[in-house]
GUDRENMAR-92107 format. One record per residue: residue number from 1; residue in three letters; z, x, y of N, C-alpha, C in turn. Coordinates in steps of 0.02 Angstrom, whole numbers, plus 32768, in hexadecimal, padded with zeros to 4 digits. Atoms other than C-alpha are relative to their C-alpha. Layout:
! residues N
[NUM,ALA,[Z,X,Y],[Z,X,Y],[Z,X,Y]]
...
! end
This chain:
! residues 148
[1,UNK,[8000,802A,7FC6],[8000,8000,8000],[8000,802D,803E]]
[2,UNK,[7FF7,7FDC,7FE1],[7FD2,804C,80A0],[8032,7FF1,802E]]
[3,UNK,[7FCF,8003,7FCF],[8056,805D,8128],[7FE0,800F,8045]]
[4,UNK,[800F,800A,7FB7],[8031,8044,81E8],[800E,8022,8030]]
[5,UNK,[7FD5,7FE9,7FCC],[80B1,807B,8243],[800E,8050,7FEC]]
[6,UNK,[8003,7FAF,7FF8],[80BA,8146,8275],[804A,800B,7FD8]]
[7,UNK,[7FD3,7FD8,8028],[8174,8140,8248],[8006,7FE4,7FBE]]
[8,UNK,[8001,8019,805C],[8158,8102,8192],[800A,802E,7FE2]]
[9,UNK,[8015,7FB3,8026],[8131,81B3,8154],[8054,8008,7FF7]]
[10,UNK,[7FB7,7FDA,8001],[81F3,81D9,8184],[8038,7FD9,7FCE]]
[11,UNK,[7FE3,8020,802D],[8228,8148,8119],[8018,800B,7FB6]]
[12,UNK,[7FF6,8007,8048],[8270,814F,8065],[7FE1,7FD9,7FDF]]
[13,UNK,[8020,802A,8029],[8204,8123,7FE6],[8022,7FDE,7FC4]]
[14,UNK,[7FD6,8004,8038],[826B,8130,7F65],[802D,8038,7FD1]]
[15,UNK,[7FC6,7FD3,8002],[82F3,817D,7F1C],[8017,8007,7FAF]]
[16,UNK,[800E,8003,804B],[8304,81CC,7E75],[8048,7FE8,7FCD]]
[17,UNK,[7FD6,8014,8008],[8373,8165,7DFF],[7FE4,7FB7,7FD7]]
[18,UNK,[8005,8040,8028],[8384,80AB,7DB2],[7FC7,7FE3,804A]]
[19,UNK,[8026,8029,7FD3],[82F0,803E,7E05],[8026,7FDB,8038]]
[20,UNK,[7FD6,803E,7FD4],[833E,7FD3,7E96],[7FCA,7FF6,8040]]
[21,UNK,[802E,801A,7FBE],[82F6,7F9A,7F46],[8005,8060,802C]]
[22,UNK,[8009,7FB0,7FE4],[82B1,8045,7FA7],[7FF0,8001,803F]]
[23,UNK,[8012,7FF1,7FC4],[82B2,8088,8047],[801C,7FBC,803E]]
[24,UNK,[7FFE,8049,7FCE],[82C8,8017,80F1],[7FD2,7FC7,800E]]
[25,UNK,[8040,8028,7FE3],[826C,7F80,8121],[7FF1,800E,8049]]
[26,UNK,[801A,7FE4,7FC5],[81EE,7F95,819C],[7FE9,7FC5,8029]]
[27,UNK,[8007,803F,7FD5],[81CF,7F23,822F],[7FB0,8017,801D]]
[28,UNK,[804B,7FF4,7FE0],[8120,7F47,823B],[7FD1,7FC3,802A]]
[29,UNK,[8019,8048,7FDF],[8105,7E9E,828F],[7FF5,8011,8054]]
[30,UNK,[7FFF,7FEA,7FC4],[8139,7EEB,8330],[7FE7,8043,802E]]
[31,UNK,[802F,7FBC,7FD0],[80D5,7F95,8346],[8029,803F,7FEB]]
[32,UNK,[7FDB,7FB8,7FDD],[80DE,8045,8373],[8028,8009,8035]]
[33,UNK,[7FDF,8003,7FC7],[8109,8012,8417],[804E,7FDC,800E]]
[34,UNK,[7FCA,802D,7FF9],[8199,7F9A,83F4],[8029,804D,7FD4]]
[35,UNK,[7FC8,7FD0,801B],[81F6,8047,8391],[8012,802E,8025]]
[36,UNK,[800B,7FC3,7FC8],[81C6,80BA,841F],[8026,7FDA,8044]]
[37,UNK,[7FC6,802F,7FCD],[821F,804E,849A],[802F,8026,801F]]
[38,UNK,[7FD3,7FF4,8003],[82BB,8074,847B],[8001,8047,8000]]
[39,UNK,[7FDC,7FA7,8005],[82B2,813E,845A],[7FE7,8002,805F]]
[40,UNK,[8011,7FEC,7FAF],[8253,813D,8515],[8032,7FD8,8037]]
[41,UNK,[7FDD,801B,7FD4],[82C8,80D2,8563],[8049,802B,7FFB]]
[42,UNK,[7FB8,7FD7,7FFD],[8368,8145,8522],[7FEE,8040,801D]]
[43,UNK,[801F,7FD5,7FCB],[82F6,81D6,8570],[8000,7FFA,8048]]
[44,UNK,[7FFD,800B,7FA7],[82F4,8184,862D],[8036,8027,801F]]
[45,UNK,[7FDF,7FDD,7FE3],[83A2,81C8,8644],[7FF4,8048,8003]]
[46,UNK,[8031,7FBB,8020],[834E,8276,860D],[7FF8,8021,8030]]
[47,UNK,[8033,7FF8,7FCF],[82CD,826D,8679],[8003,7FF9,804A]]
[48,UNK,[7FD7,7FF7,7FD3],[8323,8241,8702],[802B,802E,8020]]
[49,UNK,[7FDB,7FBE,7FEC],[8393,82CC,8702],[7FCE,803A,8011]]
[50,UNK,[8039,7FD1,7FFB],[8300,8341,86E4],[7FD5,8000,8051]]
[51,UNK,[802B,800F,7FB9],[829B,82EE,8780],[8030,8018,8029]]
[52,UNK,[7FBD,7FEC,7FC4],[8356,8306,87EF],[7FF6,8040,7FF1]]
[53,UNK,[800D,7FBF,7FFA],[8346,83C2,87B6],[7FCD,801C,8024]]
[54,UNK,[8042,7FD5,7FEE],[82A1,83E3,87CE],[7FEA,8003,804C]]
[55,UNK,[8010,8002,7FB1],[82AC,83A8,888B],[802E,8027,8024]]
[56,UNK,[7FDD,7FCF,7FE1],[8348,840C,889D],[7FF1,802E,7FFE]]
[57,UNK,[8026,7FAB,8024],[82FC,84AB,8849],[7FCD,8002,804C]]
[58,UNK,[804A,7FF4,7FBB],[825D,8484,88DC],[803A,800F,802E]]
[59,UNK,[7FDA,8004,7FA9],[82D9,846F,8969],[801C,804F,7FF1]]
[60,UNK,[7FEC,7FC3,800C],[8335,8502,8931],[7FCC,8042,800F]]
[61,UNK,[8034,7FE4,8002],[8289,8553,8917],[7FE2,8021,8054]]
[62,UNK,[801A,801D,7FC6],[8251,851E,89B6],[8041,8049,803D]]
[63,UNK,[7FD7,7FD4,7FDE],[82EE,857B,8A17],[8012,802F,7FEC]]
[64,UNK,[8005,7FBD,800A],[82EF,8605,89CF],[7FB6,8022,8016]]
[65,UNK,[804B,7FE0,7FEB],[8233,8628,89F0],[8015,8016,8048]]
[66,UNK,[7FE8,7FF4,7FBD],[8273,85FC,8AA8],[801C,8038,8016]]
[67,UNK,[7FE2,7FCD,7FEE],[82F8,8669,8AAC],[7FE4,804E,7FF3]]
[68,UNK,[8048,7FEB,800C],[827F,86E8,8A64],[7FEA,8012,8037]]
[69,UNK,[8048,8000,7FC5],[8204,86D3,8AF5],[8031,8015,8043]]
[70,UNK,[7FC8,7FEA,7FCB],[8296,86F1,8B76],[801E,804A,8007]]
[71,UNK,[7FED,7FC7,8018],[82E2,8779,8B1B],[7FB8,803D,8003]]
[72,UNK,[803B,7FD0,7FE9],[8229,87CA,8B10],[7FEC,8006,8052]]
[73,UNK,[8012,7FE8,7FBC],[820C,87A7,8BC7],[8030,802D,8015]]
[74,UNK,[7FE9,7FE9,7FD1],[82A2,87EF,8C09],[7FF6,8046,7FD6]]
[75,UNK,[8022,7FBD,800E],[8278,888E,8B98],[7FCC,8026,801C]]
[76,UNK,[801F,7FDA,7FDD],[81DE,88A1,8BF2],[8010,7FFA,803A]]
[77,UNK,[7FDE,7FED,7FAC],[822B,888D,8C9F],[8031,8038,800C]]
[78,UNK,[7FC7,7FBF,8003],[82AF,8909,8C80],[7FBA,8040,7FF7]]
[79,UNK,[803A,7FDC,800C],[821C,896E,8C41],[7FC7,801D,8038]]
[80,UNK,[802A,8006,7FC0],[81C5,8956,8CDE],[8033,802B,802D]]
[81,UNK,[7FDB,7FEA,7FDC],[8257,898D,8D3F],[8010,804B,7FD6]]
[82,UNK,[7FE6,7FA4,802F],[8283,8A24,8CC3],[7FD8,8035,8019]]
[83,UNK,[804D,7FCC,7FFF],[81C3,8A57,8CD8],[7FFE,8008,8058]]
[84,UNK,[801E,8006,7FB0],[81CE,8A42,8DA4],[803E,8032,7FF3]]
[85,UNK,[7FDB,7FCD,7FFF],[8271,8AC3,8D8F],[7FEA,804D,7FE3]]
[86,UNK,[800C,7FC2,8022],[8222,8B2F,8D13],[7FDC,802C,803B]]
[87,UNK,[8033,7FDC,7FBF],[8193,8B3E,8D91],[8020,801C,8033]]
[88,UNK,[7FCF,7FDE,7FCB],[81FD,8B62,8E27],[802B,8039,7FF7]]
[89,UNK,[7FB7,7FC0,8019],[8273,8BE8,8DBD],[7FA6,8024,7FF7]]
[90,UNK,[8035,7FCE,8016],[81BB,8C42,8D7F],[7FE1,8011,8050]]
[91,UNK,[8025,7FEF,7FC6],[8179,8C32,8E35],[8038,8042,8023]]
[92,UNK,[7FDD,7FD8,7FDA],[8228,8C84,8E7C],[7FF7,8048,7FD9]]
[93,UNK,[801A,7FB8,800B],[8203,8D0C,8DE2],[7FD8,801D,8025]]
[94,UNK,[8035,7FC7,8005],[8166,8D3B,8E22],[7FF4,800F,802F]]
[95,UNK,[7FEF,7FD3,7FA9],[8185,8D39,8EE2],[8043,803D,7FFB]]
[96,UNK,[7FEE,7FB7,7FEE],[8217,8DB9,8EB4],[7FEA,8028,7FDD]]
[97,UNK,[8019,7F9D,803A],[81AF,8E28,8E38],[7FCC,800B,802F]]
[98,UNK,[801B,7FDA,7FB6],[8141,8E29,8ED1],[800F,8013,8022]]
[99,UNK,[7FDE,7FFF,7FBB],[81AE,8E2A,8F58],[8013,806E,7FE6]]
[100,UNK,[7FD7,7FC6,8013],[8209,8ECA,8EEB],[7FA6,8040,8012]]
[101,UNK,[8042,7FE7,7FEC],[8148,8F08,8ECD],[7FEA,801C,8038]]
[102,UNK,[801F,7FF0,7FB9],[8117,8F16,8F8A],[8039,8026,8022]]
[103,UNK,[7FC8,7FED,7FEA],[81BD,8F5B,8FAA],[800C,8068,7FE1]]
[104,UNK,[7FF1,7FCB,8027],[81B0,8FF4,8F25],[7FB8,8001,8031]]
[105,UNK,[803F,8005,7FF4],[80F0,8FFC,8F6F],[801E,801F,8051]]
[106,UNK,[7FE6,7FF5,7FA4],[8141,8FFF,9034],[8024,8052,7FF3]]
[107,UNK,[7FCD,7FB7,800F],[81BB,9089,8FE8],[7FBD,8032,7FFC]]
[108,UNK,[8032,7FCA,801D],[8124,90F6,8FA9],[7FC9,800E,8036]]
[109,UNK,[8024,8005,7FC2],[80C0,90D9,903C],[803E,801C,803D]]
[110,UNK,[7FD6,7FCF,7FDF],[8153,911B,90AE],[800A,8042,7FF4]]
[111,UNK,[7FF3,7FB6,8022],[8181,91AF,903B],[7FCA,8029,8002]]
[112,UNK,[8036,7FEE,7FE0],[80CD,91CD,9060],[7FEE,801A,8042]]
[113,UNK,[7FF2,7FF2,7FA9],[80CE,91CC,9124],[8027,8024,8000]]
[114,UNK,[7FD1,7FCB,7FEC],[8160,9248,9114],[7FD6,8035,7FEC]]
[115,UNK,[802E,7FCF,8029],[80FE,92AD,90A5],[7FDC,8030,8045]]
[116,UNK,[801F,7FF0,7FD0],[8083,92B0,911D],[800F,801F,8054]]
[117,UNK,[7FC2,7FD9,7FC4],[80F2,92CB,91C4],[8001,8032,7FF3]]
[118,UNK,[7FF0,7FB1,8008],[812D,9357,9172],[7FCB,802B,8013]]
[119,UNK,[8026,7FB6,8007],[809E,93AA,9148],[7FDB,800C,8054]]
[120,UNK,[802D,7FF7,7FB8],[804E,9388,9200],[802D,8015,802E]]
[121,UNK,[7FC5,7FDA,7FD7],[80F0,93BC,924D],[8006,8041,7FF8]]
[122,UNK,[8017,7FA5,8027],[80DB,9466,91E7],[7FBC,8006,8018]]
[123,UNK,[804E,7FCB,7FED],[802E,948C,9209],[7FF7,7FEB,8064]]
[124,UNK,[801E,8001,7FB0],[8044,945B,92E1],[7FFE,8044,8022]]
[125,UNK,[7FFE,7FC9,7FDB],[807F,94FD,9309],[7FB0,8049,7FF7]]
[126,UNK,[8040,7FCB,800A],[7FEC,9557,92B3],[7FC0,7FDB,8014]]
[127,UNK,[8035,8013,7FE9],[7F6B,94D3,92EB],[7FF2,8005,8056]]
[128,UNK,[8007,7FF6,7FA4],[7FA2,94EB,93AA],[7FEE,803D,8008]]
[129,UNK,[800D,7FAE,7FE5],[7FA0,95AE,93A0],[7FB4,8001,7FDC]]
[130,UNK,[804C,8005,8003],[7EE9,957E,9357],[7FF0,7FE6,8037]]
[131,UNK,[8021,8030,7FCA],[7EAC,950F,93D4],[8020,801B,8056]]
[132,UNK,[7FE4,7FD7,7FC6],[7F12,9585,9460],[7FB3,802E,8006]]
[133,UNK,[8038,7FDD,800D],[7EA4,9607,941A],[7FB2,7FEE,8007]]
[134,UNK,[804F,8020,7FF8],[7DF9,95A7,9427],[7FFF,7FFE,8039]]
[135,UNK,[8019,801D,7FA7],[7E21,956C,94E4],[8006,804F,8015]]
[136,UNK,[8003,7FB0,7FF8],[7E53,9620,94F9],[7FA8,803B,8004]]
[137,UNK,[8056,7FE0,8012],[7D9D,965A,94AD],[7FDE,7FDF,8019]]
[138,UNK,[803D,8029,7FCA],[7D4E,95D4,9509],[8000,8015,802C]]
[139,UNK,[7FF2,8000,7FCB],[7D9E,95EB,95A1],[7FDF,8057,8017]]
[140,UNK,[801D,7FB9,7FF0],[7D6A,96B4,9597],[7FB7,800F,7FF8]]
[141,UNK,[804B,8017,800A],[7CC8,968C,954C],[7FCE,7FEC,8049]]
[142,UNK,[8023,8023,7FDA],[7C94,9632,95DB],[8015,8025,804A]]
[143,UNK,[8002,7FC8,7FE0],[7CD0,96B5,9659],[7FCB,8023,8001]]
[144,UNK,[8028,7FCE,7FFE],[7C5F,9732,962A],[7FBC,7FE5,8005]]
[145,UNK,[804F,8021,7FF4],[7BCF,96B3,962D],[7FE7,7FF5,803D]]
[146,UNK,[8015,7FFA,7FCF],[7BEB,9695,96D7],[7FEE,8036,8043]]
[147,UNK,[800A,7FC1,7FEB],[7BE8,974F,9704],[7FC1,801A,8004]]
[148,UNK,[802F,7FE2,801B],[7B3E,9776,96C3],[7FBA,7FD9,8041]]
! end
């Protein structure tokens, strides 16, 4: 005899022993849908709870992303401000590794000009008793030219 109903299969057919009446009767008058009823209707409270999670889980979801997006902005604003300090500390490096630069540069360029002083302070006395000597030979030179 075939059977109708999906949960038939789960039924007792029969049971090994003295013959007697087997298994449950089946109300196959009323369906699949009249057995399924009842398991989906003790599911609603279930499903219910599940649906109340799943909107708390979003909301939850939801503010945390937020907080998130806050927490990343003010990372890059600090970031912004870190990078506008960095810049300003690398700029003050490199005006004093110049400043020091033009300073050792000024030094070497002075120690120079002394240099020089010196040596033109040393050679005046022998460039005047030259140039004595020339107006000297000019000056006699041009004597005897106008003698002639």
């Amino acid at each position: 005899m075939a059977r109708n109903s999906l949960l038939d299969r789960f039924r007792p057919v029969g049971a090994p022993g003295p013959a007697g009446p087997a298994g449950v009767p089946a109300a196959d008058d009323e369906g699949t849908a009249a057995e399924l009823i009842p398991v989906f209707e003790a599911l609603d409270p279930t499903i219910e709870k599940g649906s109340g999670q799943t909107r708390t889980a979003g909301d939850q979801a939801q503010q945390t992303v937020a907080a998130a997006r806050r927490q990343a902005a003010a990372l890059v604003e600090q970031a912004r401000m870190d990078s506008a300090a960095v810049r300003a500390d690398a700029a003050a490096r490199v005006s004093a590794d110049a400043e020091r630069e033009n300073e050792r540069l000024l030094d070497e360029a002075r120690d120079e000009a002394r240099r020089l002083r010196s040596q033109g302070e040393s050679r005046v006395p022998e460039l005047a008793s030259a140039i004595v000597a020339d107006l000297v030979q000019d000056l006699l030179g041009r004597g005897t030219d106008t003698g002639q």
